[in-house]
N, C-alpha and C positions, 0 to 999 in steps of 0.2 A: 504494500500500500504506500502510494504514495503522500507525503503530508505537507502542503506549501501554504503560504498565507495568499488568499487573493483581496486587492482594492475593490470597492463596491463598483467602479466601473467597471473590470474585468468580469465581475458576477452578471451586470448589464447585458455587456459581449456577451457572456457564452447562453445566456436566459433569451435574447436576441433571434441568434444560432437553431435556437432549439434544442440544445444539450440537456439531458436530463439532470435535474439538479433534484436535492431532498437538503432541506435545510434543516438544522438543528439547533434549538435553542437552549444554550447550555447556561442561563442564569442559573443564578440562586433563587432558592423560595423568595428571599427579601425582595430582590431588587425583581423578580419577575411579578409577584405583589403589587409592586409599585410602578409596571409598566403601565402605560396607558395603551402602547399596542404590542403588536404580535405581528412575527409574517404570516399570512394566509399560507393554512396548509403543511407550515411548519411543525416540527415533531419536537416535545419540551423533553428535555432529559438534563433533569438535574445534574452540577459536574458530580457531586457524591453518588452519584443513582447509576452511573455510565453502565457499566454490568447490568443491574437488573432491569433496565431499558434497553439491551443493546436489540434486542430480537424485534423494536417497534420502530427501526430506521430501516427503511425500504433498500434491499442490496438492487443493485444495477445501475445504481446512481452515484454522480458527485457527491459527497457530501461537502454541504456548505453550514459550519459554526459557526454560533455569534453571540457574544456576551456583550456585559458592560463593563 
């Protein structure tokens, strides 16, 4: 597996493309609490929780994380 940081323009580009993307939202309870939003579609996986979520992030895709 590969694991590289991409700019949100890059994410633009390849969502553009048509690249399959699965994004993962890796806050904390607090600060995901305290979000006002979410990406549509996105899969939340606590960073303590990565294991016992790992089976509800769709394989065939990019994964694309994103905290605060």
């Amino acid at each position: 597996m590969e694991v590289s940081r991409v700019t949100v323009d890059e994410v633009r580009t390849r969502m553009g493309r048509g690249e399959p993307l699965v994004f993962v939202d890796a806050r904390s309870a607090e600060a995901w609490g305290k979000a006002k939003s979410q990406i549509p579609g996105s899969v939340r996986v606590p960073p303590d929780e990565v294991a016992a979520h790992a089976d509800e992030v769709p394989r065939g895709k990019a994964v694309i994380t994103y905290c605060t």
